[in-house]
Steps between C-alpha positions, in 0.01 A plus 500: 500500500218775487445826680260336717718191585765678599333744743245265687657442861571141557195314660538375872451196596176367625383568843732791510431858511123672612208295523258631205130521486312242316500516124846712497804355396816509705682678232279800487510589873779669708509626837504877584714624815224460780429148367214544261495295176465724188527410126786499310459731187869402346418184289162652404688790350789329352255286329332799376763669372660180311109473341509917403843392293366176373171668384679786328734216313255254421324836353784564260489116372121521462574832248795352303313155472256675312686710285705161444148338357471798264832521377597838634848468627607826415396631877537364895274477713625765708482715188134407364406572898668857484299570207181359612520720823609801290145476305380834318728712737868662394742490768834588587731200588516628869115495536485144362671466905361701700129369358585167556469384144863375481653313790819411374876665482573532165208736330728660263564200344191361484392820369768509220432158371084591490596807274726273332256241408237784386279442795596858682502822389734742681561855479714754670292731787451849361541681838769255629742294188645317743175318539381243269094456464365199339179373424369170282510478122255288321691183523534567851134528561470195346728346732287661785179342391603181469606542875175615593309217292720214744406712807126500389512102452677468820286746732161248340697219541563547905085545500411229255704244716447600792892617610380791736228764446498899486436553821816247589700707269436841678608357831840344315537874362402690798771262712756541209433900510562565869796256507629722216454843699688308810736433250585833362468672853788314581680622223369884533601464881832344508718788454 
């Protein structure tokens, strides 16, 4: 059972509960203390957040599907991702965080394996050796382009067939970016 399914409150039956306004659905209304119908947020946001996970997975399957069809198996798709967002820059494992180019746990490790491979190049911080910098080798920036190339045929694609437009897309990000600052207020302000 999903996310969603197992948070949406269980529906009432019909003829109970506030009388709605025409065009509203039952479901999406609930009464305030002094009586008032106003809509219920919950299922909207559930569904939202079981679509941010979904996109970010079906994401990952979209890179390793095409590294699949050129017969690179040698990196993830969380790994060709990392190095995609690391571009021309050289970073310290922390920053890869705190920038939001790496969303997962285990960054060391994915990290390791890139050097491994000979896609990363990593060197200890003058100032501080307990840091590790790294940047892209050769290989790796071929990794990163071929990321870029399926993000350029996807980005036409949505035009060419008519998915959504750009100005579509900067209300989807503008949305996504204030529900991210809500987010991370409520982590900077829980303690």
């Amino acid at each position: 059972m999903s996310f969603l399914a197992r948070m949406k409150p269980p529906a009432k039956p019909y003829g109970q509960g506030p009388s709605v306004t025409p065009g509203a659905r039952e479901t999406d209304v609930q009464v305030q203390a002094g009586g008032t119908p106003k809509p219920d947020i919950l299922p909207c946001y559930l569904e939202s957040l079981a679509l941010v996970e979904r996109m970010h997975r079906l994401l990952l399957d979209v890179i390793k599907d095409e590294f699949e069809r050129l017969g690179v198996l040698d990196v993830n798709a969380v790994q060709a991702l990392m190095l995609f967002n690391i571009g021309e820059q050289e970073l310290t494992a922390g920053e890869l965080k705190t920038r939001g180019y790496y969303q997962g746990s285990n960054v060391s490790y994915n990290l390791k394996k890139l050097v491994e491979t000979g896609y990363m190049h990593h060197q200890r911080c003058a100032i501080d050796r307990r840091s590790v910098r790294v940047r892209l080798t050769g290989e790796g920036q071929k990794i990163r382009t071929v990321v870029a190339q399926l993000f350029e045929r996807h980005a036409l694609g949505l035009t060419e067939r008519q998915v959504t437009g750009m100005d579509e897309l900067d209300r989807i990000n503008a949305a996504l970016r204030r529900l991210e600052r809500y987010w991370s207020d409520q982590i900077r302000y829980i303690y």
